[in-house]
C-alpha beads as a LAMMPS data file, in Angstrom:
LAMMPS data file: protein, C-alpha beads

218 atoms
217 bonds

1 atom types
1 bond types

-500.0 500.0 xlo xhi
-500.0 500.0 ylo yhi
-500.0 500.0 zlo zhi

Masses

1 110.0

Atoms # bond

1 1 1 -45.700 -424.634 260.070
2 1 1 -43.703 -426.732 258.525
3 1 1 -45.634 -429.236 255.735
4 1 1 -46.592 -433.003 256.813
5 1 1 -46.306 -436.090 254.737
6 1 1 -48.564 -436.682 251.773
7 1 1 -46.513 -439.257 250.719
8 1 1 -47.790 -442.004 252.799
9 1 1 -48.364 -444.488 251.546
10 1 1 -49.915 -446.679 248.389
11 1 1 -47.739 -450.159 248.565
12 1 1 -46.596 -449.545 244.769
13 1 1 -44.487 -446.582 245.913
14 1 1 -40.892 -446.300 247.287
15 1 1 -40.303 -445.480 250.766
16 1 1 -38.131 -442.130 250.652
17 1 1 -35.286 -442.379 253.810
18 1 1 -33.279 -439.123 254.801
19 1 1 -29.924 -438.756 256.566
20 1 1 -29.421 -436.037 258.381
21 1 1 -26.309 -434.481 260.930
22 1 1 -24.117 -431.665 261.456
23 1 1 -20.364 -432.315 259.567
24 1 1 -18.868 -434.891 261.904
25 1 1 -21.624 -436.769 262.798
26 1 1 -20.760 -439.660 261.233
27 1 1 -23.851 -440.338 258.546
28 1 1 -21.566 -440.832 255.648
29 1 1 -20.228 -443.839 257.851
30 1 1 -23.568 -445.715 257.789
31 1 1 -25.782 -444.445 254.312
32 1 1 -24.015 -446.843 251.752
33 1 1 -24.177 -449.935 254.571
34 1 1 -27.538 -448.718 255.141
35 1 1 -28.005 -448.837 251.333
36 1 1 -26.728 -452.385 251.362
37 1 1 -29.559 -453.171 254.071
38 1 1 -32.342 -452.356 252.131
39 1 1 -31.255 -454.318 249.085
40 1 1 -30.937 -457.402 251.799
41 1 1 -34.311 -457.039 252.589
42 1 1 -35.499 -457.090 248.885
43 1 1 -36.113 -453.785 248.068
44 1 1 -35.053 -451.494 244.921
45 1 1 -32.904 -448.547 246.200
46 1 1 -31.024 -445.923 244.864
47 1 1 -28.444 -443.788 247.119
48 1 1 -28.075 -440.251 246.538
49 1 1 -27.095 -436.829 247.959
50 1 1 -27.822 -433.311 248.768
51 1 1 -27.009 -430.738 247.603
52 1 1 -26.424 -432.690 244.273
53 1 1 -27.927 -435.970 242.715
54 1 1 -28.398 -434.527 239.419
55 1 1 -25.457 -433.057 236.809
56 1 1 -27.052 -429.670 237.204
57 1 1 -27.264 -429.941 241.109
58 1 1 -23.749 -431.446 241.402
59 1 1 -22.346 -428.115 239.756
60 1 1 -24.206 -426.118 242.193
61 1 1 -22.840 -428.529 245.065
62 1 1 -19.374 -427.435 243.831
63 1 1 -20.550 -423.531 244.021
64 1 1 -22.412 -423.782 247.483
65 1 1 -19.241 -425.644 249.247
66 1 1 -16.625 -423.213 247.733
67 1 1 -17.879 -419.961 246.954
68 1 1 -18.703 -417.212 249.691
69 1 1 -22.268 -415.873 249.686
70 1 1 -25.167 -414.145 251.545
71 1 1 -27.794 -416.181 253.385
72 1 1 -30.528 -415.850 251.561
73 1 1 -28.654 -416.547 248.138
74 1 1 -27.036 -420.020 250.183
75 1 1 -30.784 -421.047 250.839
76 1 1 -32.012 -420.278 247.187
77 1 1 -29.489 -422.080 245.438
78 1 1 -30.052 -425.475 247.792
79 1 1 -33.451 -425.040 247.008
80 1 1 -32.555 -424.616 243.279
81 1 1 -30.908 -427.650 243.358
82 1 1 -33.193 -429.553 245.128
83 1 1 -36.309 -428.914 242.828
84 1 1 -33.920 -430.675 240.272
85 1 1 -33.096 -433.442 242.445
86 1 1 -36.794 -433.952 243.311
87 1 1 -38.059 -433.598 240.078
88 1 1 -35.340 -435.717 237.989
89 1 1 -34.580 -438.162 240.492
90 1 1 -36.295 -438.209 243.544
91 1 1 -39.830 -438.264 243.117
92 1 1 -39.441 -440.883 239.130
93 1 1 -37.828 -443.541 241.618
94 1 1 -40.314 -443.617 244.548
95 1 1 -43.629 -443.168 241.875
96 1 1 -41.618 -446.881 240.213
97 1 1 -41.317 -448.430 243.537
98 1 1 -37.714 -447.394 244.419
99 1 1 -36.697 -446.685 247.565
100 1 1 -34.255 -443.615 248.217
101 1 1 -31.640 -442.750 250.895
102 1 1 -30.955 -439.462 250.266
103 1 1 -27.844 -437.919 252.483
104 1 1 -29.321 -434.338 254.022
105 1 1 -32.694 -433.148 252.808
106 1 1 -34.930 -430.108 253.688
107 1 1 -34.450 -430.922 257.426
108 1 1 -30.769 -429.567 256.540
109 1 1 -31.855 -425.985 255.073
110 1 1 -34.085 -425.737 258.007
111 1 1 -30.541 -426.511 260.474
112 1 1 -28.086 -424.625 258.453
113 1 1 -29.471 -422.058 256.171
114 1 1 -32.268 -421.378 259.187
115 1 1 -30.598 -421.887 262.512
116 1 1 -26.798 -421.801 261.291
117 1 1 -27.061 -418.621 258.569
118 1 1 -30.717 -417.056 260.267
119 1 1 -32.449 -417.483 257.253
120 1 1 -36.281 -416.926 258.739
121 1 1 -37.860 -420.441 258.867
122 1 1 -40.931 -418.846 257.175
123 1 1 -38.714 -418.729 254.218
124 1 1 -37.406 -421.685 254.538
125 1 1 -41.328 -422.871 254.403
126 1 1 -42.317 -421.074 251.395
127 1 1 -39.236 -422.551 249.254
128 1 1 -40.677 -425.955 250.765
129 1 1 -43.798 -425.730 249.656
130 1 1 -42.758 -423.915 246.582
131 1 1 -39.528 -427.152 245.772
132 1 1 -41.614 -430.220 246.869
133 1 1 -44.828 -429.419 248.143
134 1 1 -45.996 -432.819 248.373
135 1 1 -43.247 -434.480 249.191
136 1 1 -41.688 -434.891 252.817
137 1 1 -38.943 -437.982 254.004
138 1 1 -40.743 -441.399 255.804
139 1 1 -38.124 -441.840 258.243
140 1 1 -35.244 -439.072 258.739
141 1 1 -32.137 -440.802 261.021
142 1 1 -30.625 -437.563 262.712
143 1 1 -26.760 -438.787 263.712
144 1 1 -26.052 -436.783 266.908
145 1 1 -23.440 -436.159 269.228
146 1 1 -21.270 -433.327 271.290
147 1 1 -19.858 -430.715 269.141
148 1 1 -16.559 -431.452 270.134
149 1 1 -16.596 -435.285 269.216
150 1 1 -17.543 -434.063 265.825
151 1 1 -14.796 -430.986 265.469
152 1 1 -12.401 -433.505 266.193
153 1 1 -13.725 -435.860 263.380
154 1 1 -13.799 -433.221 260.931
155 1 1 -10.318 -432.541 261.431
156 1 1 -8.617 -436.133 260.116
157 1 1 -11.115 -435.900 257.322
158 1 1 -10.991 -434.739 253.992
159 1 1 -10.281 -431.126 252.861
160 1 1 -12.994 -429.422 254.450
161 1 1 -15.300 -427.090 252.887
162 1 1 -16.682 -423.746 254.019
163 1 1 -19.275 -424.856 256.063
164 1 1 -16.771 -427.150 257.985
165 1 1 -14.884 -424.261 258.300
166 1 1 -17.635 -422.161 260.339
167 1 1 -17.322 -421.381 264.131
168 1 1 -18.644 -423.237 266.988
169 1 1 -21.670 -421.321 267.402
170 1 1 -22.461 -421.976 263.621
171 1 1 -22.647 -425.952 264.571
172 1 1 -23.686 -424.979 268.141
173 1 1 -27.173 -423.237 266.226
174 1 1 -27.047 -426.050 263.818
175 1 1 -27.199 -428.741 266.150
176 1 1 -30.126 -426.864 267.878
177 1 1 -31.911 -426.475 264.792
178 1 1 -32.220 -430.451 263.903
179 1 1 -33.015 -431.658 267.898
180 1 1 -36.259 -429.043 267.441
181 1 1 -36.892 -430.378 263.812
182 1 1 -36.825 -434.163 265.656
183 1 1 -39.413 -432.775 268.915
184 1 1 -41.556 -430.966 266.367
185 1 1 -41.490 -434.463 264.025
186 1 1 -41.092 -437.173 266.297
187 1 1 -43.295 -439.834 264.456
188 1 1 -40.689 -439.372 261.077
189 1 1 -37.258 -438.770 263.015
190 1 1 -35.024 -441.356 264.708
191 1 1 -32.047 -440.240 266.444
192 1 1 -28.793 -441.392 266.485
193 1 1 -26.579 -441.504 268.946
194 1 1 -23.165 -440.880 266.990
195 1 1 -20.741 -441.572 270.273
196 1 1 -21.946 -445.172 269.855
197 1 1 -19.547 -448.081 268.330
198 1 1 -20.214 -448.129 264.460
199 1 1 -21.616 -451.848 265.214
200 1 1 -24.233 -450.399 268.432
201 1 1 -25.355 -447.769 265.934
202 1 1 -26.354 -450.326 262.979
203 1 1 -27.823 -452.400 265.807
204 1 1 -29.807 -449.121 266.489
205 1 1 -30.467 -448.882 262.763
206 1 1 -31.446 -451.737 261.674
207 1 1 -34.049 -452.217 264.375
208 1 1 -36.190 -449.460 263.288
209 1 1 -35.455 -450.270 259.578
210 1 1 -37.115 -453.439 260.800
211 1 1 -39.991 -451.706 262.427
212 1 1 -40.662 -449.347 258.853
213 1 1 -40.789 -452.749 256.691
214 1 1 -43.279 -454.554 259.597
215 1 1 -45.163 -451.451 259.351
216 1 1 -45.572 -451.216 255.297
217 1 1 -46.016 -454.929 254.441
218 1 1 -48.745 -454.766 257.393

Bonds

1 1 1 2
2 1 2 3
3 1 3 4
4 1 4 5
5 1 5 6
6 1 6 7
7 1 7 8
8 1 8 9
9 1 9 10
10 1 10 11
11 1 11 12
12 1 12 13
13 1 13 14
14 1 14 15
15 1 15 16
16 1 16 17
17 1 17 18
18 1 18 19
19 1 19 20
20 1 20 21
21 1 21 22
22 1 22 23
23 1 23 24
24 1 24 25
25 1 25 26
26 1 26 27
27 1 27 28
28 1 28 29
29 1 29 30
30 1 30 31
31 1 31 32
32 1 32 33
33 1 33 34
34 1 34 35
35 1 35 36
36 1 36 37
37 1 37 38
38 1 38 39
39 1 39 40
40 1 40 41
41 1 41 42
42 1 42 43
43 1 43 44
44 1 44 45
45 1 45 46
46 1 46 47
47 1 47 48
48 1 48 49
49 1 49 50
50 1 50 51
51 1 51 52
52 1 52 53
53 1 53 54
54 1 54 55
55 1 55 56
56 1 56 57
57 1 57 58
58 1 58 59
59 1 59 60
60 1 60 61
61 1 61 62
62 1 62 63
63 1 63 64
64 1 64 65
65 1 65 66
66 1 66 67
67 1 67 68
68 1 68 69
69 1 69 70
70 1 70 71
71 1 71 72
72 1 72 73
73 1 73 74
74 1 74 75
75 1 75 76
76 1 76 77
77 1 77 78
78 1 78 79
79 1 79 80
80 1 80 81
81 1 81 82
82 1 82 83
83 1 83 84
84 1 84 85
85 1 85 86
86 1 86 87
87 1 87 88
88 1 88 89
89 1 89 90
90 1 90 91
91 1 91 92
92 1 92 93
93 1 93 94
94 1 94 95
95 1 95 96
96 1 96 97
97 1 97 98
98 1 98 99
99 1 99 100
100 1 100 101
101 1 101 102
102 1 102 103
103 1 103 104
104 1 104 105
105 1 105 106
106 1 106 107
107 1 107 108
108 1 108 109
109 1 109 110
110 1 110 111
111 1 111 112
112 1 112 113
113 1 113 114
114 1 114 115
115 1 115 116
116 1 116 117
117 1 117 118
118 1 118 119
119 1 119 120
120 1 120 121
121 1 121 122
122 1 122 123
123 1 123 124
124 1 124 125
125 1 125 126
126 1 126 127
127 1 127 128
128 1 128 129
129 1 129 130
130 1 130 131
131 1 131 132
132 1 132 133
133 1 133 134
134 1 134 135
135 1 135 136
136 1 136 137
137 1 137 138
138 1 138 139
139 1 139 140
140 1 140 141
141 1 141 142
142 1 142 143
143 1 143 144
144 1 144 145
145 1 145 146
146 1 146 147
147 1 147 148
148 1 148 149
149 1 149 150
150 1 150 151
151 1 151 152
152 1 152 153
153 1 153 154
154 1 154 155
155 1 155 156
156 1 156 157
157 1 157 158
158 1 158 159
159 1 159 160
160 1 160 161
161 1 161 162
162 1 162 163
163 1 163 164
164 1 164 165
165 1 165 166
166 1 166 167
167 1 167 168
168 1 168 169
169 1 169 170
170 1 170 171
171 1 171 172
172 1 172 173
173 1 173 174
174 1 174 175
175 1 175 176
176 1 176 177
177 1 177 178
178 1 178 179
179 1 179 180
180 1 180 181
181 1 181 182
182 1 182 183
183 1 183 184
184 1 184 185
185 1 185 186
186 1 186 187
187 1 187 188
188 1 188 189
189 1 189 190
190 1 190 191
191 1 191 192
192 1 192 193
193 1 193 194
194 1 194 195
195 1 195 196
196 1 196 197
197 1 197 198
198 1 198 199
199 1 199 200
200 1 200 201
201 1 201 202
202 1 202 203
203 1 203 204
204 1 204 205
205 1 205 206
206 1 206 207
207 1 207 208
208 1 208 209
209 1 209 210
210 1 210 211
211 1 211 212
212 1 212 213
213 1 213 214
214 1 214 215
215 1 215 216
216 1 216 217
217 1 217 218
Protein backbone atom coordinates (compact mmCIF):
# COMPACT_ATOMS: atom_id res chain seq x y z
CA UNK A 1 0.00 0.00 0.00
CA UNK A 2 0.72 3.08 -0.87
CA UNK A 3 2.54 5.37 2.17
CA UNK A 4 0.29 7.91 4.34
CA UNK A 5 1.21 11.34 5.47
CA UNK A 6 3.84 11.90 8.11
CA UNK A 7 3.94 15.26 7.31
CA UNK A 8 1.08 16.48 9.28
CA UNK A 9 1.45 18.80 10.88
CA UNK A 10 3.72 21.08 13.50
CA UNK A 11 2.35 24.88 12.78
CA UNK A 12 6.11 25.99 11.94
CA UNK A 13 5.98 23.90 8.75
CA UNK A 14 4.71 24.63 5.18
CA UNK A 15 1.70 23.06 3.93
CA UNK A 16 2.89 21.05 0.69
CA UNK A 17 -0.22 21.39 -2.20
CA UNK A 18 -0.11 19.05 -5.38
CA UNK A 19 -1.71 19.50 -8.80
CA UNK A 20 -2.52 16.77 -10.50
CA UNK A 21 -4.46 15.85 -14.24
CA UNK A 22 -4.05 14.11 -17.37
CA UNK A 23 -2.56 16.73 -20.36
CA UNK A 24 -5.65 18.81 -21.04
CA UNK A 25 -7.07 19.08 -17.90
CA UNK A 26 -6.58 22.41 -17.43
CA UNK A 27 -4.22 22.62 -14.02
CA UNK A 28 -1.69 24.86 -15.61
CA UNK A 29 -4.80 27.29 -15.96
CA UNK A 30 -5.31 27.62 -12.18
CA UNK A 31 -1.56 26.75 -10.22
CA UNK A 32 0.01 30.32 -10.65
CA UNK A 33 -3.67 32.04 -9.66
CA UNK A 34 -3.74 29.49 -7.09
CA UNK A 35 -0.18 30.61 -6.18
CA UNK A 36 -1.42 34.17 -6.03
CA UNK A 37 -4.18 32.89 -3.44
CA UNK A 38 -2.03 31.70 -0.96
CA UNK A 39 0.16 34.78 -0.88
CA UNK A 40 -3.43 36.72 -0.32
CA UNK A 41 -3.99 34.83 2.55
CA UNK A 42 -0.50 35.57 4.09
CA UNK A 43 1.39 32.73 3.51
CA UNK A 44 5.10 32.16 2.03
CA UNK A 45 4.84 30.05 -1.20
CA UNK A 46 6.94 28.94 -3.76
CA UNK A 47 5.48 27.40 -7.19
CA UNK A 48 7.21 24.67 -8.79
CA UNK A 49 6.99 21.65 -11.14
CA UNK A 50 7.42 18.07 -11.88
CA UNK A 51 9.36 16.53 -13.46
CA UNK A 52 11.84 19.49 -12.88
CA UNK A 53 12.24 22.23 -10.09
CA UNK A 54 15.83 21.83 -9.82
CA UNK A 55 18.73 22.53 -12.78
CA UNK A 56 19.52 18.86 -12.63
CA UNK A 57 15.75 17.78 -12.78
CA UNK A 58 14.91 20.37 -15.48
CA UNK A 59 17.55 18.55 -17.83
CA UNK A 60 15.95 15.33 -17.15
CA UNK A 61 12.42 17.05 -17.83
CA UNK A 62 13.88 17.85 -21.29
CA UNK A 63 15.03 13.96 -21.70
CA UNK A 64 11.72 12.35 -20.29
CA UNK A 65 9.37 14.65 -22.71
CA UNK A 66 11.56 14.05 -25.85
CA UNK A 67 13.41 10.99 -25.83
CA UNK A 68 11.76 7.43 -26.42
CA UNK A 69 12.28 4.88 -23.64
CA UNK A 70 11.16 1.66 -21.84
CA UNK A 71 8.79 1.82 -18.87
CA UNK A 72 10.67 1.03 -16.27
CA UNK A 73 13.63 3.44 -17.34
CA UNK A 74 10.51 6.44 -17.76
CA UNK A 75 9.62 5.65 -14.00
CA UNK A 76 13.34 5.65 -12.74
CA UNK A 77 14.34 8.75 -14.18
CA UNK A 78 11.00 10.72 -12.66
CA UNK A 79 11.95 9.26 -9.61
CA UNK A 80 15.59 10.42 -10.16
CA UNK A 81 14.47 13.66 -10.55
CA UNK A 82 12.21 13.85 -7.94
CA UNK A 83 14.64 12.80 -5.04
CA UNK A 84 16.42 16.07 -6.29
CA UNK A 85 13.43 18.10 -6.26
CA UNK A 86 12.51 16.82 -2.76
CA UNK A 87 15.70 17.03 -1.36
CA UNK A 88 16.91 20.59 -2.83
CA UNK A 89 13.72 22.21 -2.89
CA UNK A 90 10.86 20.62 -1.65
CA UNK A 91 11.31 19.41 1.67
CA UNK A 92 14.19 23.08 2.75
CA UNK A 93 10.92 25.23 1.98
CA UNK A 94 8.18 23.40 3.96
CA UNK A 95 10.91 22.55 7.15
CA UNK A 96 11.20 27.07 6.88
CA UNK A 97 7.54 27.49 6.81
CA UNK A 98 6.99 27.73 3.00
CA UNK A 99 4.25 26.52 1.44
CA UNK A 100 4.61 24.62 -2.04
CA UNK A 101 2.33 24.06 -5.07
CA UNK A 102 4.01 21.68 -6.87
CA UNK A 103 2.38 20.87 -10.56
CA UNK A 104 2.15 16.71 -10.72
CA UNK A 105 3.76 14.74 -7.93
CA UNK A 106 3.98 10.96 -7.12
CA UNK A 107 0.18 10.68 -7.68
CA UNK A 108 1.40 11.23 -11.47
CA UNK A 109 4.00 8.17 -11.65
CA UNK A 110 1.36 6.16 -10.03
CA UNK A 111 -1.29 7.44 -13.28
CA UNK A 112 1.20 7.41 -16.02
CA UNK A 113 4.24 5.36 -15.44
CA UNK A 114 1.67 2.73 -13.47
CA UNK A 115 -1.66 2.78 -15.20
CA UNK A 116 -0.55 4.58 -18.59
CA UNK A 117 3.08 2.58 -19.23
CA UNK A 118 2.07 -0.74 -16.65
CA UNK A 119 4.80 -0.10 -14.55
CA UNK A 120 3.66 -2.55 -11.40
CA UNK A 121 2.39 -0.17 -8.65
CA UNK A 122 4.57 -2.22 -6.23
CA UNK A 123 7.36 -0.53 -7.97
CA UNK A 124 6.04 2.44 -8.10
CA UNK A 125 5.85 1.97 -4.03
CA UNK A 126 9.30 0.98 -3.45
CA UNK A 127 10.77 4.13 -5.48
CA UNK A 128 8.23 6.04 -3.05
CA UNK A 129 9.41 4.97 -0.14
CA UNK A 130 12.90 4.77 -1.42
CA UNK A 131 12.52 9.09 -3.09
CA UNK A 132 10.50 10.58 -0.14
CA UNK A 133 9.62 8.23 2.37
CA UNK A 134 8.29 10.64 4.69
CA UNK A 135 6.92 12.89 2.69
CA UNK A 136 3.33 12.72 1.00
CA UNK A 137 1.13 16.10 -0.50
CA UNK A 138 -1.68 17.78 2.23
CA UNK A 139 -4.17 18.42 -0.30
CA UNK A 140 -3.76 17.00 -4.04
CA UNK A 141 -6.55 19.00 -6.51
CA UNK A 142 -7.09 16.26 -9.32
CA UNK A 143 -8.51 18.52 -12.53
CA UNK A 144 -10.87 16.06 -14.30
CA UNK A 145 -12.89 15.81 -17.20
CA UNK A 146 -13.93 13.57 -20.50
CA UNK A 147 -11.06 12.54 -22.53
CA UNK A 148 -12.30 14.16 -25.40
CA UNK A 149 -12.72 17.75 -23.82
CA UNK A 150 -9.09 17.39 -23.02
CA UNK A 151 -7.78 15.91 -26.66
CA UNK A 152 -9.35 18.80 -28.00
CA UNK A 153 -7.46 21.21 -25.57
CA UNK A 154 -4.27 19.66 -26.21
CA UNK A 155 -4.58 20.29 -29.73
CA UNK A 156 -4.57 24.47 -29.79
CA UNK A 157 -1.82 24.17 -27.26
CA UNK A 158 1.71 24.26 -27.43
CA UNK A 159 3.97 21.77 -29.31
CA UNK A 160 3.09 18.73 -27.63
CA UNK A 161 5.39 16.30 -26.21
CA UNK A 162 5.46 12.51 -26.32
CA UNK A 163 3.21 11.82 -23.76
CA UNK A 164 0.59 14.18 -25.42
CA UNK A 165 1.22 12.32 -28.28
CA UNK A 166 0.05 8.78 -26.77
CA UNK A 167 -3.26 7.04 -27.79
CA UNK A 168 -6.55 7.23 -26.20
CA UNK A 169 -6.25 4.26 -24.19
CA UNK A 170 -2.89 5.70 -22.78
CA UNK A 171 -5.11 8.77 -21.22
CA UNK A 172 -8.13 6.40 -21.05
CA UNK A 173 -5.68 4.12 -18.27
CA UNK A 174 -4.35 7.36 -17.06
CA UNK A 175 -7.44 8.90 -16.17
CA UNK A 176 -8.39 5.58 -14.39
CA UNK A 177 -5.32 5.51 -12.53
CA UNK A 178 -5.81 9.11 -10.65
CA UNK A 179 -9.96 8.59 -9.93
CA UNK A 180 -8.59 5.20 -7.88
CA UNK A 181 -5.61 7.24 -6.38
CA UNK A 182 -8.61 9.96 -5.23
CA UNK A 183 -11.17 6.72 -3.74
CA UNK A 184 -8.13 5.12 -2.16
CA UNK A 185 -7.09 8.91 -0.64
CA UNK A 186 -10.14 10.69 -0.25
CA UNK A 187 -9.26 12.70 2.99
CA UNK A 188 -5.97 14.39 0.81
CA UNK A 189 -7.66 14.61 -2.80
CA UNK A 190 -10.16 17.19 -4.08
CA UNK A 191 -11.47 16.84 -7.43
CA UNK A 192 -11.96 19.10 -10.00
CA UNK A 193 -14.36 19.29 -12.27
CA UNK A 194 -12.37 20.71 -15.42
CA UNK A 195 -15.74 21.22 -17.77
CA UNK A 196 -16.52 24.00 -15.26
CA UNK A 197 -16.10 27.93 -16.20
CA UNK A 198 -12.46 28.93 -15.13
CA UNK A 199 -14.39 31.36 -12.53
CA UNK A 200 -16.89 28.06 -11.03
CA UNK A 201 -13.63 26.14 -10.70
CA UNK A 202 -11.69 28.88 -8.48
CA UNK A 203 -15.02 29.21 -6.68
CA UNK A 204 -14.53 25.38 -6.16
CA UNK A 205 -10.92 26.09 -5.22
CA UNK A 206 -10.83 28.52 -3.12
CA UNK A 207 -13.49 27.06 -0.86
CA UNK A 208 -11.51 24.18 0.20
CA UNK A 209 -8.29 26.33 0.26
CA UNK A 210 -10.47 28.04 2.83
CA UNK A 211 -11.37 24.90 4.64
CA UNK A 212 -7.21 23.72 4.78
CA UNK A 213 -6.30 27.29 6.43
CA UNK A 214 -9.60 26.96 9.06
CA UNK A 215 -8.30 23.62 9.66
CA UNK A 216 -4.39 24.53 10.41
CA UNK A 217 -4.82 27.84 12.31
CA UNK A 218 -7.49 25.70 14.42
Amino acid sequence: MPIHNSNRHNSNRGIFITLEGIDGAGKSTHSQWLVELIKQNGFEVIHTREPGGTELSEELRGILLNREMRPLTEALLMFAARHDHVETIINPALSSGVWVVCDRFTDASYAYQGGGRGVSESTIHTLENITHPHLNPDLTFLFDLPLSVAKQRRSVDRSPDRFEHEQELFFIKTRNAYLERAAQFPERFFIVDSEKSINLIRKDIERKLSELIKSIRA
